[in-house]
C-alpha positions as CSV (number, residue, x, y, z in Angstrom):
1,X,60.7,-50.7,6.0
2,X,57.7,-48.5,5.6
3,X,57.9,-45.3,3.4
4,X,58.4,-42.4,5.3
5,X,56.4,-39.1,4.2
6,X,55.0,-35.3,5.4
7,X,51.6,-34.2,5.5
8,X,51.1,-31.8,3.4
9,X,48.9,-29.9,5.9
10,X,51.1,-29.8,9.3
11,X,54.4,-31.3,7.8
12,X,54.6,-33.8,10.7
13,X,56.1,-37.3,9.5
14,X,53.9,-39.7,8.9
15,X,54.0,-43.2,7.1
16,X,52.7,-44.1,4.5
17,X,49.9,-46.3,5.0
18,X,48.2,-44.0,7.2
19,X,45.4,-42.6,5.5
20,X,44.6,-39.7,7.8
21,X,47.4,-37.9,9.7
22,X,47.7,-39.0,13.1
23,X,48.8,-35.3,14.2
24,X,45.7,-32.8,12.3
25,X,43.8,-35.4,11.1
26,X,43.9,-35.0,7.5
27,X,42.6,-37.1,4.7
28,X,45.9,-38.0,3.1
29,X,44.5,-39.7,0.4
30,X,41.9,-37.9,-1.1
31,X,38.0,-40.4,-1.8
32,X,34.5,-39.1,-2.7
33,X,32.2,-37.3,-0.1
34,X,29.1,-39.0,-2.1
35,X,30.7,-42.8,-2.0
36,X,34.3,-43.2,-0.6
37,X,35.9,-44.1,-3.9
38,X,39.4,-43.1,-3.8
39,X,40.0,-40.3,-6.6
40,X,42.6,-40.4,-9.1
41,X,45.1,-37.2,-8.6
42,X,43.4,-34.5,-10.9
43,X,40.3,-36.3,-11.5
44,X,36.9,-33.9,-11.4
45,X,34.6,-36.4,-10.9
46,X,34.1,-39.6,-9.3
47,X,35.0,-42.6,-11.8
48,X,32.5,-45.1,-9.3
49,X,29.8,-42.5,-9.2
50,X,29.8,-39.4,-10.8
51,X,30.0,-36.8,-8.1
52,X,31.9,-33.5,-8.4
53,X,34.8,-33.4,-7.3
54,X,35.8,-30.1,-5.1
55,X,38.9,-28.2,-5.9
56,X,41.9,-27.7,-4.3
57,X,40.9,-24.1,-3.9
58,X,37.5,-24.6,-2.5
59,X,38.7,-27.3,0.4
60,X,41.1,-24.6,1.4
61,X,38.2,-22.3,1.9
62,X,36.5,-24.5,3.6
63,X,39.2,-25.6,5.8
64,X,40.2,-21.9,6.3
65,X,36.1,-21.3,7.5
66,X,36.3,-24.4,10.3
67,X,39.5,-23.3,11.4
68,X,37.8,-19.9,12.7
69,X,35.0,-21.4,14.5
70,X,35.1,-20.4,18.1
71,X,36.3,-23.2,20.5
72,X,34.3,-24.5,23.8
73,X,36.8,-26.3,26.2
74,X,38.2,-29.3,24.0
75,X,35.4,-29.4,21.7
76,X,35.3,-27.7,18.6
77,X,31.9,-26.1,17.0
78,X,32.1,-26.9,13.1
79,X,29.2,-25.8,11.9
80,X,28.1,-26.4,8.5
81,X,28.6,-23.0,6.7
82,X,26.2,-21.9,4.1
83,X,26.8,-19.5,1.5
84,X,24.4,-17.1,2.8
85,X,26.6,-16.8,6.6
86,X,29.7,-16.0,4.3
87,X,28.2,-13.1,2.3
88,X,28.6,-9.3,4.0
89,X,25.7,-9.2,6.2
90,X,23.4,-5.9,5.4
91,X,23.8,-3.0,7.8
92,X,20.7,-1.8,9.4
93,X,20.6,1.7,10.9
94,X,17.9,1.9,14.3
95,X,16.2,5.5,14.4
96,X,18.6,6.2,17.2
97,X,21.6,5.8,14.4
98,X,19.5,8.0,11.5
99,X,18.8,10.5,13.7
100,X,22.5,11.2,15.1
101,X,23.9,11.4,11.9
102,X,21.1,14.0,11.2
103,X,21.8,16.0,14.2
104,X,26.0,15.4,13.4
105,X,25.2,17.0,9.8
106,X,23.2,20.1,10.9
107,X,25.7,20.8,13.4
108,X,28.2,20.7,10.8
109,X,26.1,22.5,8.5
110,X,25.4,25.7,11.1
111,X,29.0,25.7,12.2
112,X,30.7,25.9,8.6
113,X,27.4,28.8,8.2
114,X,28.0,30.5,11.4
115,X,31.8,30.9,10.6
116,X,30.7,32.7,7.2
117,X,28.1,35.1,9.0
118,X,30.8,36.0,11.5
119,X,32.0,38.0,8.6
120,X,28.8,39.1,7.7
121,X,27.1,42.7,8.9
122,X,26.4,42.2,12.8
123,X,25.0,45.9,13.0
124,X,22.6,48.1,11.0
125,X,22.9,51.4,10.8
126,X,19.7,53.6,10.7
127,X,18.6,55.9,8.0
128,X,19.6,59.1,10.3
129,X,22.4,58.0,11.6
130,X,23.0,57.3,7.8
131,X,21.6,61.0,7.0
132,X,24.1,62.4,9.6
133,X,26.7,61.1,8.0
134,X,26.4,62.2,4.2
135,X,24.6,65.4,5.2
136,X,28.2,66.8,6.4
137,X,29.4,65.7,3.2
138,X,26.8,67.2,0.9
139,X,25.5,70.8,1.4
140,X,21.8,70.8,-0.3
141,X,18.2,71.4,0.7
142,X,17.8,67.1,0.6
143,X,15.5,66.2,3.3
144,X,17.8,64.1,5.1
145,X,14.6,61.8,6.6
146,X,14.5,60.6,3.1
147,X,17.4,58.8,2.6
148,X,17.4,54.9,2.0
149,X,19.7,52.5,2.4
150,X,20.9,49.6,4.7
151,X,24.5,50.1,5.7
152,X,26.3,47.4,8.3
153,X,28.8,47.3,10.5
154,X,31.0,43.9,10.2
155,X,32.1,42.1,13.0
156,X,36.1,43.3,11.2
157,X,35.0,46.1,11.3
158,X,34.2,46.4,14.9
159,X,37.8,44.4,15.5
160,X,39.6,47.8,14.1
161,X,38.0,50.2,16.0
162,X,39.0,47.7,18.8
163,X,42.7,48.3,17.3
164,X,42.1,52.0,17.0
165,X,41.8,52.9,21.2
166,X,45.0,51.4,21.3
167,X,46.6,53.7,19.1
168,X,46.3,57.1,21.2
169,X,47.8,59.7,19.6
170,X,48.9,62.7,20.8
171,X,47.8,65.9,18.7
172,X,50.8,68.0,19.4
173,X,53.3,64.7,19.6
174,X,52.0,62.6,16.9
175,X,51.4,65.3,14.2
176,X,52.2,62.8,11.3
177,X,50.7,60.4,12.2
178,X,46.9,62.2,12.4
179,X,47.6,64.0,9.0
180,X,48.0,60.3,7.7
181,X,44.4,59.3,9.5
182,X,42.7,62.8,8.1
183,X,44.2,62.3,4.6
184,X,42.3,58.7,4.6
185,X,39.5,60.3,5.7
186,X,39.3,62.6,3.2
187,X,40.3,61.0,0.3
188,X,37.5,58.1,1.8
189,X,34.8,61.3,2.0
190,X,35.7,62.4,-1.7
191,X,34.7,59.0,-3.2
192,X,31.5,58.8,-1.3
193,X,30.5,62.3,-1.9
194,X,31.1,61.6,-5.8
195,X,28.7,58.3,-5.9
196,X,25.9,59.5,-3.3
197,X,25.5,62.4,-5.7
198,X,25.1,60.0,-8.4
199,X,22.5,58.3,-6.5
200,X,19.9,61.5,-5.6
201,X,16.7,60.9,-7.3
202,X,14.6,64.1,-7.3
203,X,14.5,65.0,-3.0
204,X,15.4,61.6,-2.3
205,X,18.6,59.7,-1.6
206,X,18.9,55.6,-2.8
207,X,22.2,54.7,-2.3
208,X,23.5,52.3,-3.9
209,X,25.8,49.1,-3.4
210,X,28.8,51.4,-3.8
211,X,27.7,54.0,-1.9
212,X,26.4,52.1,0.6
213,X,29.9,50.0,0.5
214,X,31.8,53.4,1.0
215,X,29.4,54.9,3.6
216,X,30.3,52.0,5.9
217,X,34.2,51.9,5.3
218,X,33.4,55.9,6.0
219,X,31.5,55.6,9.2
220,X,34.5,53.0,9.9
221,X,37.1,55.4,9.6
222,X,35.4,58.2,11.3
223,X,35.1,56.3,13.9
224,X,38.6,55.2,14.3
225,X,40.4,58.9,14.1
226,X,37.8,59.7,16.6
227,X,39.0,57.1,18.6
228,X,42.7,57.7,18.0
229,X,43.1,61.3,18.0
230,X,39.9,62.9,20.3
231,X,40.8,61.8,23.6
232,X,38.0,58.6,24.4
233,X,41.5,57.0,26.5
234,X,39.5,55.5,29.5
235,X,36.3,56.0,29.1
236,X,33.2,54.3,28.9
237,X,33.3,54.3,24.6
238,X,37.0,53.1,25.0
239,X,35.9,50.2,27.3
240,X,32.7,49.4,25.4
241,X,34.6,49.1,22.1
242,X,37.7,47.2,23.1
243,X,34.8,44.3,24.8
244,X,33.3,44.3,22.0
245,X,36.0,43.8,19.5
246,X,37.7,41.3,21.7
247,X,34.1,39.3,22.3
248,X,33.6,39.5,17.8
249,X,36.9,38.2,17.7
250,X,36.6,35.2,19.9
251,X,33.7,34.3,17.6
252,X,35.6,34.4,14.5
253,X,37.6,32.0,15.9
254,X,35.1,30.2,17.7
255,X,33.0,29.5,14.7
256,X,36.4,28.9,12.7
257,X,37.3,26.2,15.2
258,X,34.1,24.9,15.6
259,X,33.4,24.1,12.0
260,X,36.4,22.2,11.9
261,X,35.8,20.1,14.5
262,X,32.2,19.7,13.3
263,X,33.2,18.9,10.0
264,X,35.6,16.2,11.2
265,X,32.8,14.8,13.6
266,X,30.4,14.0,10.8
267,X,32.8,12.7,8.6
268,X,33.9,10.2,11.5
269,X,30.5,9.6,12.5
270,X,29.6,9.3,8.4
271,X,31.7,6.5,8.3
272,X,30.8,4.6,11.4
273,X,27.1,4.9,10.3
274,X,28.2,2.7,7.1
275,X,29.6,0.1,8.8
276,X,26.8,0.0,11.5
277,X,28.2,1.7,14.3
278,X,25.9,3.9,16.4
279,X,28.2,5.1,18.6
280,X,28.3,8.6,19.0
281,X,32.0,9.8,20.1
282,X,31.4,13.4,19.9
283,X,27.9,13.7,21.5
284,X,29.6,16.5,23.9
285,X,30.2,18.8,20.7
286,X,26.9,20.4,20.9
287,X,27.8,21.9,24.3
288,X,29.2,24.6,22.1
289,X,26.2,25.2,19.5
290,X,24.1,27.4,22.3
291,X,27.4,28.8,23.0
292,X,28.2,30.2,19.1
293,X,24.9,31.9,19.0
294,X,25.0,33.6,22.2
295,X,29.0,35.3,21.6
296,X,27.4,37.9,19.2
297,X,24.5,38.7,20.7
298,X,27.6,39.6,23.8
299,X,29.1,41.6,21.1
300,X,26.6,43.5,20.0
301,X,25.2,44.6,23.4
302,X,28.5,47.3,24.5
303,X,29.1,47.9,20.8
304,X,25.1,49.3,20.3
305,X,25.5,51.7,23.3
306,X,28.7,52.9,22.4
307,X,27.2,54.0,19.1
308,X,23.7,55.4,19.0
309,X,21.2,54.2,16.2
310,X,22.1,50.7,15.9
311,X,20.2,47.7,15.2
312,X,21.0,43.8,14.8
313,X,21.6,43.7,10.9
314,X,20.6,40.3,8.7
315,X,23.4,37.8,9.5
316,X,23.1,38.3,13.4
317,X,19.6,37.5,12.7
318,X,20.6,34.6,10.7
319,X,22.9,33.0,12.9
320,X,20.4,33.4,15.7
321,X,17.8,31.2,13.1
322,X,20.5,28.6,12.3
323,X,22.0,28.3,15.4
324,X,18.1,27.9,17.0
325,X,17.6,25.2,14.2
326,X,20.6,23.2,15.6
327,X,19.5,23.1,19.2
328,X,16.1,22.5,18.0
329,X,18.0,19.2,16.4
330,X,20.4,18.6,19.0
331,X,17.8,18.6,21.9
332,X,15.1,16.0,19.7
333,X,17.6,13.8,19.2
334,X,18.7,13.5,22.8
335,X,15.1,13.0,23.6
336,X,14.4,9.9,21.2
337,X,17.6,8.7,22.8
338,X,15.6,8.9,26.2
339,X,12.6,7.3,24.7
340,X,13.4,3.9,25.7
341,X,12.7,4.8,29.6
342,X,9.2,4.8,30.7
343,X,9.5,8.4,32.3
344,X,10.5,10.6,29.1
345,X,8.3,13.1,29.9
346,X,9.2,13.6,33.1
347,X,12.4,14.6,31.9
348,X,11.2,16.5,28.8
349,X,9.4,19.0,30.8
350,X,12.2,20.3,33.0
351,X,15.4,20.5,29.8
352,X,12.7,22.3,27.5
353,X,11.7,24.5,30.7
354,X,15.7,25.5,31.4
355,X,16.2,26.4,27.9
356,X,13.4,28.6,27.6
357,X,14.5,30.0,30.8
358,X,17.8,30.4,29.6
359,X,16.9,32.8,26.6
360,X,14.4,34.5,28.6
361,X,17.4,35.4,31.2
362,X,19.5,36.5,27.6
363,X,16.9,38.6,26.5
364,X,16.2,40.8,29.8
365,X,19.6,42.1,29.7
366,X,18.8,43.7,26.7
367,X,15.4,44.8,28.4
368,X,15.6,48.4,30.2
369,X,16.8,48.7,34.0
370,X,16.4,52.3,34.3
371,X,13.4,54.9,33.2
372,X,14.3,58.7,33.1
373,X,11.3,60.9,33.7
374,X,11.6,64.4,32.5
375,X,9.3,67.1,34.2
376,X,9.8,70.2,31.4
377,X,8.1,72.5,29.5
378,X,9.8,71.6,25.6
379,X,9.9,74.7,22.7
380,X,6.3,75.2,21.8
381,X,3.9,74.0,25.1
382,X,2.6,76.1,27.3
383,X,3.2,74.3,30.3
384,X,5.7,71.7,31.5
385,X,4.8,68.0,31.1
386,X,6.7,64.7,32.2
387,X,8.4,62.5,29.2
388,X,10.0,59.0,29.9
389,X,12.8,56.9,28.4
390,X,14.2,53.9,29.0
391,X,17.8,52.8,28.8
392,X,19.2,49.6,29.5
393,X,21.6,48.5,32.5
394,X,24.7,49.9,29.4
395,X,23.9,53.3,30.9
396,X,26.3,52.1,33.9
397,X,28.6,52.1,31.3
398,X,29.2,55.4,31.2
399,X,29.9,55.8,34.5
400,X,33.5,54.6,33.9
401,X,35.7,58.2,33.6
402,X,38.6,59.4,31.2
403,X,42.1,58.7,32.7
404,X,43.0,62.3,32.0
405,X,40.1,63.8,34.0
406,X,41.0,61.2,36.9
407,X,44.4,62.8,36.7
408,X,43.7,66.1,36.2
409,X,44.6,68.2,39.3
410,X,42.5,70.9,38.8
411,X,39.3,69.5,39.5
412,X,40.7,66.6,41.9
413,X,38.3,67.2,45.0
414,X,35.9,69.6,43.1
415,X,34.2,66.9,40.6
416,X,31.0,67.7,42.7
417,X,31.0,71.4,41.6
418,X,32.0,70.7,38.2
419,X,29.7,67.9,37.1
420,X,26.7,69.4,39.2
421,X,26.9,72.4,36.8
422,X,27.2,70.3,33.7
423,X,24.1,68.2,35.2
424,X,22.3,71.9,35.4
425,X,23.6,72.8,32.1
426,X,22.0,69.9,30.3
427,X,19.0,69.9,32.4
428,X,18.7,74.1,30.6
429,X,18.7,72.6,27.5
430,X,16.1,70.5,27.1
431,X,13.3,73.3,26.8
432,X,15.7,74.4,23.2
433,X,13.5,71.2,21.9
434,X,10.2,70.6,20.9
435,X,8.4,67.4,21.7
436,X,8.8,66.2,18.1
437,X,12.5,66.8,18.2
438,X,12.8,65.3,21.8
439,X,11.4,62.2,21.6
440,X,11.8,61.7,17.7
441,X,13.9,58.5,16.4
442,X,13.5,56.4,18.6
443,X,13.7,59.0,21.6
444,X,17.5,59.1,20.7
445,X,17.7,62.7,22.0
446,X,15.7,62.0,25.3
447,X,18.1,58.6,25.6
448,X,21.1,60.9,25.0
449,X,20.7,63.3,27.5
450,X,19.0,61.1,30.0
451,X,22.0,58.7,29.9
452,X,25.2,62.3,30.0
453,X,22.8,63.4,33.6
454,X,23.3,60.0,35.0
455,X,27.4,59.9,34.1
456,X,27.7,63.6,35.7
457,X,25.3,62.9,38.3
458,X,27.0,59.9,39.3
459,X,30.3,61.5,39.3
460,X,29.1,64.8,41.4
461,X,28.7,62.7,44.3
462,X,31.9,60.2,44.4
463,X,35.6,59.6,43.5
464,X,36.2,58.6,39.7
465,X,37.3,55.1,41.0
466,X,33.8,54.7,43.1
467,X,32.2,55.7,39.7
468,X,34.0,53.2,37.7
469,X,32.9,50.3,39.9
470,X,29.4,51.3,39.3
471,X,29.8,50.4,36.0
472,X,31.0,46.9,36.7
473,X,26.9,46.3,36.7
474,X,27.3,46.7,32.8
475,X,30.1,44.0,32.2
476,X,28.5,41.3,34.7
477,X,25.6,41.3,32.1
478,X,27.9,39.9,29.2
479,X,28.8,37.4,31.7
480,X,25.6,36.4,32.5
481,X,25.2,36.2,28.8
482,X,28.4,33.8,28.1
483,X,27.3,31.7,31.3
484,X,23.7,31.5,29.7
485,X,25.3,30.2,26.7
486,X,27.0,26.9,28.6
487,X,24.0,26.5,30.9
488,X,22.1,25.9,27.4
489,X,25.0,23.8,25.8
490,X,24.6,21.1,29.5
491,X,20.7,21.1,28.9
492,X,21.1,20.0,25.5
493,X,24.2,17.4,26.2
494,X,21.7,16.0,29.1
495,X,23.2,13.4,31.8
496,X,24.2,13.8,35.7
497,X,27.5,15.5,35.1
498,X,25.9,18.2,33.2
499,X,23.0,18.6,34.8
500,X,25.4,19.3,38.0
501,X,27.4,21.9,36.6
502,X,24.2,23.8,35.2
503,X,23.0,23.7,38.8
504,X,26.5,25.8,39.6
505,X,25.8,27.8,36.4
506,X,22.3,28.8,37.4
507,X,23.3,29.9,40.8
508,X,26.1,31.8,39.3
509,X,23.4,33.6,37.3
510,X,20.8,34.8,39.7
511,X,24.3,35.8,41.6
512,X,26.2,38.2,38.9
513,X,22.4,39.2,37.9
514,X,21.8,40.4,41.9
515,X,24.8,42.4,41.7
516,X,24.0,43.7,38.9
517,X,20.9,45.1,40.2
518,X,22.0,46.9,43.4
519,X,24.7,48.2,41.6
520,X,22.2,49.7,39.2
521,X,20.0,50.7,42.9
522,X,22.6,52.6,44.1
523,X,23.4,54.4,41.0
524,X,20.0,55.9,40.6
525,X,20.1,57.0,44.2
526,X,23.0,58.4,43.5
527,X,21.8,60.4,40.4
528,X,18.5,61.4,42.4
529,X,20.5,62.8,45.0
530,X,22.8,64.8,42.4
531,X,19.4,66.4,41.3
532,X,18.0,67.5,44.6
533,X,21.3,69.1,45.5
534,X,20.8,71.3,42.4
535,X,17.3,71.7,43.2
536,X,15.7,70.4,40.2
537,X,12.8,68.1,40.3
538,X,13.2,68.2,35.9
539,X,15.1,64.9,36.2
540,X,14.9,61.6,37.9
541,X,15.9,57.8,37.3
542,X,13.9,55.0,38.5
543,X,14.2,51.3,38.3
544,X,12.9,49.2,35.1
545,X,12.1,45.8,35.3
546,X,14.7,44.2,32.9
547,X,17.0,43.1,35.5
548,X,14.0,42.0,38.3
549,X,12.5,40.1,35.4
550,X,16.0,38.2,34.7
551,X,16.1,37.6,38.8
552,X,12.8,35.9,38.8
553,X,13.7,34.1,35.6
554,X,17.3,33.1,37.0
555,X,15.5,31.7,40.8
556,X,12.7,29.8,38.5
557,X,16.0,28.1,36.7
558,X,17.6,27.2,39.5
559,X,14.4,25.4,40.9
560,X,13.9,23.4,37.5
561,X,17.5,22.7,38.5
562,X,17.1,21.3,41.7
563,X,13.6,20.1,42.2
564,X,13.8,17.4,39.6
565,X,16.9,15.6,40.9
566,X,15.2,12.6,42.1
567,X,13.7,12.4,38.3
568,X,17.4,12.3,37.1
569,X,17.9,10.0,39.3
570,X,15.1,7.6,38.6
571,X,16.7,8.2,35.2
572,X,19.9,6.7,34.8
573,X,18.4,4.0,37.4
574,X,15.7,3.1,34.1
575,X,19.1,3.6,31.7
576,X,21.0,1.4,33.8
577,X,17.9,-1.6,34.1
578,X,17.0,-1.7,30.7
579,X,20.7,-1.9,29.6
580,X,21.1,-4.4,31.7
581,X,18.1,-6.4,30.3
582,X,19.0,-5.9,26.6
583,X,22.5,-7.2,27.2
């Protein structure tokens, strides 16, 4: 009877004499690859002719290698495997790959910086406004024009005026309360008055980084009693504030989530780019970029008109560079990755044409929509002359009315005498001033006045609610603005879908921006008419060209929008062919 045994590879029985199993087909008793000479168990070489023998460890290896090669039908592939197939193949990156991990890195980069600048100064104060300021604190013959310094506002500081409207307190109710605020104040106004005295140098004033530190917290707190205590409930300072403070918040938070999600991106895209992936999973991300640069610039536009003598400070500045730098980034990337079709250019000239349209449509909000032409004779001339300003469409702004005078029965249905005579009584003014003092600074006092005649004038002629819609021409500019910021963020992204929604955007646009317009029409027919009823010709408003300039720009961006659809088209038609013929 013939020995029965296992094989040592598939454990099957098997007898003895077989030498290779009937069931895997293993060699059961090991022989030389060079000559077939059985070995003897253990041997290293071959007694008959001298060959090497392999290990135990290195036929596994090999075994474990065939056993993995892919299978056809019944037939299996065994190719012979060299050394060279076994060894971790090299990873090699296409420009494609390089240049998204670029792009994922600055986007990282300018979202981690954008976060810090959120904290940064997002307002300058100017030198008079400055002078103003410490020249009710110190009582010397200083010229005030020769102060220096730079003081900012911070976007938390802007957030607790915010918080401040919300406070209203009552001076005959909340008597504790205010005495708390004033004794701030004052203890605040002690400690600058000490170091700004400390910091006069013959007629001149150089504050210093304390001074300067304190001057702000100062202006801050000012600021906030005013709001709390002097009765701004409901009116256009209230309303510009509180948008503000809620628009410099949502980029804090923005910027904080942002930078995040960035950080994570790279780091996941970091990784893949090691291992020779090029797929970009977070390609939408840079919708947001355009949309993180144009918050502040939201921010800043109510907060500016509700104070006077305000300028962008460094960090807005900054994040406007850095956040430029990343579309900049984000937009060449997206083009190489469009290279590969034979009609790049094509496509080039209508995404780089949108995005310049897009800023120009940002910028002309800030451009003037009205021009106030004063026909006077100033302190000092001998005849009158005409002087113009020009105020942006913020002067609807102040249209909106305090609560308390839209409750106050004793002028309910007399608003038309009232703020006729206050129109009159401003308009008597003006010849107090000399040119000089008039138009000085930036014509501050001409912007001033020019901007109190159109508030009463527009409030002589209809119902406090009729007035406050007026100034809904004001808040559809800062959604033009955040609109403007998407419509940049589907340019940069690229693709069908987005271009599709930025058609909707655009068309949104030239809509609010419309509105905006023949509110502002109607306002300064409204003011005209004011004047004529009190029979002056010293006064009238006119239209500017900031918001017909962002009209024209908004119609040109909608035909970029729709006149190169049959190049998108013919776009993802080249996509789809030559993906096709590389697969």
């Amino acid at each position: 009877m013939e020995e029965i045994k296992r094989c040592s590879n598939c454990g099957k029985p098997i007898i003895d004499k077989f030498a290779f199993c009937p069931f895997c087909g293993k060699e059961l008793e090991p022989k030389c690859k060079n000559c077939g000479e059985p070995i003897v168990e253990g041997a290293k070489f071959c007694s008959k002719c001298g060959a090497r023998v392999e290990s135990r460890e290195e036929h596994a290896q090999e075994e474990h290698v065939q056993s993995v090669q892919p299978q056809v039908g019944n037939t299996v592939c065994t190719p012979v495997v060299e050394k060279e197939k076994v060894e971790r193949r090299k990873v090699k990156h296409t420009t494609k790959s390089i240049l998204t991990l670029v792009k994922r890195s600055v986007v990282a980069f300018v979202c981690v910086l954008l976060f810090a600048l959120s904290f940064a100064g997002v307002l300058d104060f100017s030198v008079d406004k400055c002078a103003e300021y410490i020249g009710d604190l110190i009582d010397s013959n200083l010229d005030e024009d020769f102060i220096e310094g730079d003081v900012s506002l911070y976007s938390v500081d802007c957030i607790e005026l915010m918080f401040a409207t919300a406070r209203h307190y009552d001076t005959e109710k909340d008597v504790a309360k205010i005495e708390k605020l004033a004794d701030e104040l004052s203890d605040l106004a002690d400690d600058l008055y000490n170091s700004v005295t400390d910091d006069v140098r013959g007629t001149k004033i150089v504050l210093s980084e304390e001074s300067e530190d304190l001057l702000r917290k100062y202006v801050v707190k000012t600021l906030a009693y005013s709001l709390s205590v002097d009765g701004y409930a409901g009116g256009a300072v209230q309303a510009e504030i509180i948008t503000a403070g809620i628009l410099f918040l949502l980029n804090i938070l923005s910027t904080f989530v942002m930078a995040i999600i960035a950080i994570v991106a790279f780091v996941k895209y970091l990784s893949d780019f090691l291992q020779g992936k090029e797929d970009d999973k977070h390609a939408k991300l840079d919708f947001f970029v355009p949309f993180l640069m144009i918050l502040p610039l939201c921010a800043m536009l109510p907060f500016s008109t509700a104070m006077s003598a305000v300028d962008v400070a460094g960090a807005m500045i900054a994040s406007l560079f850095f956040a430029s730098l990343a579309i900049v980034v984000c937009l060449t990337q997206r083009l190489v990755a469009d290279a590969k079709t034979a009609r790049t250019a094509k496509i080039l000239v209508p995404r780089i044409a949108t995005l310049v349209f897009a800023f120009i449509v940002v910028g002309c909000c800030f451009a003037p929509c009205f021009k106030a032409v004063y026909d006077v004779q100033l302190s000092g001339k001998s005849s009158a002359a005409k002087y113009e300003t020009t105020l942006d469409a913020s002067a609807m702004a102040g249209c909106i009315t305090n609560h308390d005078e839209q409750e106050d029965e004793e002028f309910a249905g007399h608003q038309h005498k009232k703020y006729s005579e206050a129109a009159k009584a401003i308009i008597d003014q003006l010849g107090n001033f000399t040119a000089k003092e008039f138009m000085a600074g930036d014509e501050l006092i001409a912007k001033a006045y020019a901007r109190a005649l159109i508030v009463d004038g527009v409030i002589a002629q209809i119902d406090y609610e009729g007035a406050n819609m007026l100034s809904l021409g004001f808040f559809l500019l800062i959604l033009v603005m955040v609109i403007a910021g998407f419509y940049l963020g589907g340019t940069i992204v690229g693709g069908k879908s987005a271009k599709e929604v930025n058609t909707g955007l655009s068309v949104t646009i030239a809509i609010f921006l419309l509105c905006a317009f023949v509110l502002s029409a109607v306002t300064m027919e409204i003011v005209n008419t004011t004047m004529d009823d009190i029979k002056t010709d010293a006064f009238e408003v006119k239209l500017a060209g900031g918001l017909i300039a962002a009209i024209i720009m908004s119609v040109v961006m909608i035909v970029f929008d729709v006149l190169p659809s049959k190049i998108w088209k013919k776009r993802e038609d080249e996509i789809s062919d030559f993906s096709n013929e590389n697969n």
